[in-house]
C-alpha positions in Angstrom: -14.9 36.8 2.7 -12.1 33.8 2.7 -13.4 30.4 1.5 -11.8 27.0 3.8 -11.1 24.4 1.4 -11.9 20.5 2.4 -9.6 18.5 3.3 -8.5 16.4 0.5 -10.5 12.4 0.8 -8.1 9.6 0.7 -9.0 6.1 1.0 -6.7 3.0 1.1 -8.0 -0.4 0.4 -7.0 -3.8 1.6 -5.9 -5.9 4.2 -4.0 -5.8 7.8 -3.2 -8.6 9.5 -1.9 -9.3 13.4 1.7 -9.8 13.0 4.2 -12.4 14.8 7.8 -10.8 14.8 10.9 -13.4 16.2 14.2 -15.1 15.5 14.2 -18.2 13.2 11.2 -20.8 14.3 12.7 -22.7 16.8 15.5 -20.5 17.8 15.4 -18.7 21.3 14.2 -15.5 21.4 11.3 -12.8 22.0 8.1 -13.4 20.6 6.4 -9.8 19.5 2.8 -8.9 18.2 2.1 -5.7 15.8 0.2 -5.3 13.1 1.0 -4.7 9.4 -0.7 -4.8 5.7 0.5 -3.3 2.5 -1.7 -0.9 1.7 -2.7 -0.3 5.4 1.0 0.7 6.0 1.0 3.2 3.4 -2.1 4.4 5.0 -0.7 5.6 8.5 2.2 6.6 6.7 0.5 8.5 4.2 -1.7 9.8 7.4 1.8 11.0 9.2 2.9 12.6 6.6 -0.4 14.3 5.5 -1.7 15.5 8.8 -0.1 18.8 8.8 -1.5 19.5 4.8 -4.7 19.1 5.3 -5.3 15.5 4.1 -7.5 13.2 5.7 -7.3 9.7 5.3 -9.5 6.4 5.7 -9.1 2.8 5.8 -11.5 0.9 4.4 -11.1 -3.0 4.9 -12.9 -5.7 6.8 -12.1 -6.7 10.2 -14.1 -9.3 12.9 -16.1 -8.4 15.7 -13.2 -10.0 18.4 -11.1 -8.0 20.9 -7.8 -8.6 18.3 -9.9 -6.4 15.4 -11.1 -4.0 18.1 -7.4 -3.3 19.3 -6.4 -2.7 15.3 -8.9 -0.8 14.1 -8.4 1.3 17.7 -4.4 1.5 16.8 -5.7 3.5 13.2 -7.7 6.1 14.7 -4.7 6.5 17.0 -2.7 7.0 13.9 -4.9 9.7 12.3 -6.6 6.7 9.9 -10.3 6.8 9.2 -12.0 3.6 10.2 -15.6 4.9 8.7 -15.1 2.7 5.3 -14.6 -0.4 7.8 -17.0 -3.7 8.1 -17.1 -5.5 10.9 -18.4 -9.2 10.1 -19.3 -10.9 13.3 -17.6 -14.0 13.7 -14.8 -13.5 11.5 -11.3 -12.8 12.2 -8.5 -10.8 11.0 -5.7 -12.6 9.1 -1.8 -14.2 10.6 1.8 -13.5 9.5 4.7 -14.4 11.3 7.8 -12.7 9.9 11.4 -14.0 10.2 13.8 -11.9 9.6 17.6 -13.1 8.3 21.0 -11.4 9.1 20.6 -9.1 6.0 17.4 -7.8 6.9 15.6 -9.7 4.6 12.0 -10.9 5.4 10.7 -14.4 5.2 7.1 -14.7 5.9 4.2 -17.6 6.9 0.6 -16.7 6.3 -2.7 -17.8 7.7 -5.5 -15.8 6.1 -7.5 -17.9 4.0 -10.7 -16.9 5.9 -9.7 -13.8 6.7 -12.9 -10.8 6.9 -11.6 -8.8 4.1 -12.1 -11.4 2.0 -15.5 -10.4 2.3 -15.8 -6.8 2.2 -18.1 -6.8 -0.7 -20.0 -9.6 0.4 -23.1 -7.4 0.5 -25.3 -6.1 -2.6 -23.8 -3.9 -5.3 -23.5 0.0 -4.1 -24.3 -1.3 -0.6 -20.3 -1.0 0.4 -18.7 1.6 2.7 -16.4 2.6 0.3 -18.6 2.1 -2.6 -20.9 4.8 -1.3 -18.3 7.3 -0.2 -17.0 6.8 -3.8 -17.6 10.2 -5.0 -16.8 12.2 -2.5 -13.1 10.6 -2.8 -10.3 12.6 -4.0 -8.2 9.3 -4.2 -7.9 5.9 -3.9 -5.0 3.3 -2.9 -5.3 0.0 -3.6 -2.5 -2.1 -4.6 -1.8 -6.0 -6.0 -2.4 -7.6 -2.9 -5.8 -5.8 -2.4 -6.7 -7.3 -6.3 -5.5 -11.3 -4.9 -7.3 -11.2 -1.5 -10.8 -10.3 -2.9 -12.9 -12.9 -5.1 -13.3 -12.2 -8.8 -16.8 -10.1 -8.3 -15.1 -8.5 -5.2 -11.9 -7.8 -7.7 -14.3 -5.8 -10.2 -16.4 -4.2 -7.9 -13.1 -2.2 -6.6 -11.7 -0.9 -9.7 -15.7 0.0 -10.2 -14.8 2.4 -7.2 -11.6 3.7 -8.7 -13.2 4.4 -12.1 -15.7 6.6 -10.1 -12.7 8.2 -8.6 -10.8 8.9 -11.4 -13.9 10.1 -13.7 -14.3 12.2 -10.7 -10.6 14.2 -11.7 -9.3 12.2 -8.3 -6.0 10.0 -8.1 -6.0 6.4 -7.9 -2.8 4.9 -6.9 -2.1 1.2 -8.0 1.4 -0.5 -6.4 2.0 -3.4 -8.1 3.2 -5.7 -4.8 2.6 -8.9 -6.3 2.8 -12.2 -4.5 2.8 -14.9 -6.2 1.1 -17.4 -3.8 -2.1 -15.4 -3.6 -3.1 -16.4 -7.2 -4.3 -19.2 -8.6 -1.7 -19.2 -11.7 -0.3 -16.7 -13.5 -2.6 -15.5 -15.8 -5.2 -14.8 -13.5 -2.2 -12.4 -11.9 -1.8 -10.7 -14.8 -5.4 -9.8 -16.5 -5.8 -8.3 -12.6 -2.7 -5.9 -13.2 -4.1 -4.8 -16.5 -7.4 -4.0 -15.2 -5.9 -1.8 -12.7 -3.3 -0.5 -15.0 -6.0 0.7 -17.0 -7.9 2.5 -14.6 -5.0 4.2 -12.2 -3.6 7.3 -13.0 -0.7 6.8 -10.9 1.3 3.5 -10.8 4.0 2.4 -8.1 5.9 -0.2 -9.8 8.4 -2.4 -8.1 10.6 -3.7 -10.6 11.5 -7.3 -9.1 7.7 -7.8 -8.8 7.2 -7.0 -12.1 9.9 -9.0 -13.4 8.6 -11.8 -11.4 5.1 -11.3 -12.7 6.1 -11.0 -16.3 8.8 -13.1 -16.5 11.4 -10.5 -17.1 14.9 -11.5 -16.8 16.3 -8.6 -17.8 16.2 -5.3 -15.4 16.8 -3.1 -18.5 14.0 -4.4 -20.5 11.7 -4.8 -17.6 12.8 -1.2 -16.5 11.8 0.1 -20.2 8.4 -2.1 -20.8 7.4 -0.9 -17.1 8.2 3.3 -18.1 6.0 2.5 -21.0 3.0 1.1 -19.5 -0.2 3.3 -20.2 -0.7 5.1 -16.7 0.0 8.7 -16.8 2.6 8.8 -14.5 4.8 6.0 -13.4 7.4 5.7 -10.0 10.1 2.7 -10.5 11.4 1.2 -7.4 14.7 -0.6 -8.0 16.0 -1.7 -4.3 19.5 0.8 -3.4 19.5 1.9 -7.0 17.8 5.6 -8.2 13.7 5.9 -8.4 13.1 6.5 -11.7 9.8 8.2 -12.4 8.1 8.7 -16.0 5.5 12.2 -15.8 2.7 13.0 -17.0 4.2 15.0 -19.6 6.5 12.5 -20.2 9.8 13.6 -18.6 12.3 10.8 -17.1 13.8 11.3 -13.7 16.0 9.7 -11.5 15.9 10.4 -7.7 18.9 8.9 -5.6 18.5 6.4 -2.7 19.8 7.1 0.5 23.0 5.6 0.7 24.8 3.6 3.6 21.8 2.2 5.2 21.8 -0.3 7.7 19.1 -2.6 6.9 17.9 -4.1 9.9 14.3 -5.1 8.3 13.1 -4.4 4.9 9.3 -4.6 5.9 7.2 -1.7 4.5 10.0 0.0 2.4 7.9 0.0 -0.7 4.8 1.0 1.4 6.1 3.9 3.9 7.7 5.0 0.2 4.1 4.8 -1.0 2.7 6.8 1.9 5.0 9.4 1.4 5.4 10.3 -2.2 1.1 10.3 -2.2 1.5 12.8 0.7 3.8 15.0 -1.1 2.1 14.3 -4.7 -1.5 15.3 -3.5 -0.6 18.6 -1.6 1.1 19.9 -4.9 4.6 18.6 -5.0 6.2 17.8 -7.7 7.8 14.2 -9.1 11.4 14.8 -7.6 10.1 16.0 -4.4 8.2 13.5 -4.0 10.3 10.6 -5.2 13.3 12.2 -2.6 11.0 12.1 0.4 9.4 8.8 -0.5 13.2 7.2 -0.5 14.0 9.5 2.6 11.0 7.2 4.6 11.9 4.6 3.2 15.6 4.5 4.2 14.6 5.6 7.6 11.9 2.5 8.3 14.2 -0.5 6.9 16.6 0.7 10.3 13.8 -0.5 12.7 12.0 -3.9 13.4 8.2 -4.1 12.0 6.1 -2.2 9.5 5.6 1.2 11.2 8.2 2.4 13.0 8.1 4.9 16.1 6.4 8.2 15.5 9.9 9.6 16.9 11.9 8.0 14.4 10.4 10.1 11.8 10.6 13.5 13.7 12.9 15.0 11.7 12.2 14.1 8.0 
């Protein structure tokens, strides 16, 4: 008699905002609203990807009770993404960005989400959480540096609580560094938050400007070696056009190629549609390379359209 395994659990945490998309402020142009969020792109990414492998993924964030929230959280399930590790807080709302984009593709952003709900996902007693219960039946966990500098210190602890359950467990827990420095209070505070989650993920997705930034690495070659080294059993380098460089569990270097002769019409969701698609290939069995390739394959394919996720036909043939 055959035995049907489970699908494999994977939950992302963090935040997705409504996003404004136009020319320059003040410029003529057309106005356009989506939706977008680190780890939430990596989600329906992640969910593309995975859907013919068997994987099934949830989002778990926090999200008003107001038609804008209703119309996001509808979008997900569209996508294949799990809303059952949502909160709804009545009377709250989702957060703001407005992106401008420049001639290069490059993104320049404005932010209101200081009282945004997902500030408040674990604004309830200790266990009491979506996520928090469903914490071991996960096979793995997503969270990433902005997930660590939206949520308040107790907030902050209770999620890598979750991903020490998931990782005691023998599941993945996926840590990209994405830092921004305008969502911390100083520095430091930045940087004991990265450790923490350094020291519980077992997979880290390093961007090396970010942690240059963070650390205040001037050199790429030093950053580049101190971020190979860090204690995390298997590290992924993103360096912009230049070769992923991943460090293995078993301590083997590689270097996967970028795609070359991209036009770059916006760089939003590089790192993250890379994200969702080496954690697709990683947790259905492939190995490192494989994974890196098709992580820069997405990658090159989303910076050639406008806004985080890109048209499902767009990535038809990857």
């Amino acid at each position: 008699m055959s035995t049907v395994s489970s699908p494999l659990r994977v939950a992302a945490f963090g935040e997705c905002m409504l996003e404004l998309q136009g020319p320059p402020f003040g410029a003529p142009g057309e106005l356009r609203m989506g939706q977008g969020g680190d780890t939430l792109n990596a989600a329906v990414y992640l969910a593309r990807c995975g859907k013919a492998r068997g994987l099934q993924v949830e989002y778990a964030t926090a999200l008003g009770d107001d038609r804008f929230s209703t119309a996001m959280a509808e979008r997900w399930h569209a996508e294949g993404v799990g809303t059952a590790l949502m909160r709804r807080l009545p009377g709250r709302l989702p957060g703001l960005y407005w992106i401008e984009t420049d001639a290069q593709g490059e993104r320049h952003f404005s932010y209101w989400r200081d009282r945004a709900a997902v500030r408040s996902y674990f604004d309830a007693p200790a266990g009491d959480t979506p996520l928090e219960q469903a914490a071991p039946t996960l096979d793995a966990l997503h969270f990433s540096g902005i997930s660590l500098a939206i949520l308040p210190p107790e907030g902050r602890d209770r999620l890598l609580a979750v991903a020490r359950v998931v990782r005691r467990r023998g599941g993945m827990v996926s840590y990209d560094n994405n830092h921004r420095p305008r969502l911390w209070p100083d520095v430091t505070a930045a940087r004991e938050a990265a450790q923490a989650a350094l020291e519980v993920a077992t997979l880290a997705l390093m961007t090396l400007d970010d942690e240059q930034t963070l650390w205040g690495l001037a050199d790429a070659a030093a950053a580049l070696r101190r971020t190979l080294a860090l204690p995390v059993p298997e590290v992924v380098v993103k360096r912009g056009v230049d070769a992923t460089v991943v460090r293995s569990a078993e301590g083997r270097f590689i270097e996967v190629p970028t795609v070359r002769g991209v036009h770059v019409v916006d760089s939003t969701a590089a790192g993250d549609s890379f994200a969702g698609a080496y954690l697709a290939a990683r947790l259905t069995g492939a190995d490192e390379t494989t994974s890196a390739a098709a992580g820069n394959r997405l990658a090159a394919r989303v910076v050639q359209h406008r806004g985080a996720l890109i048209p499902h036909e767009a990535m038809a043939d990857l």
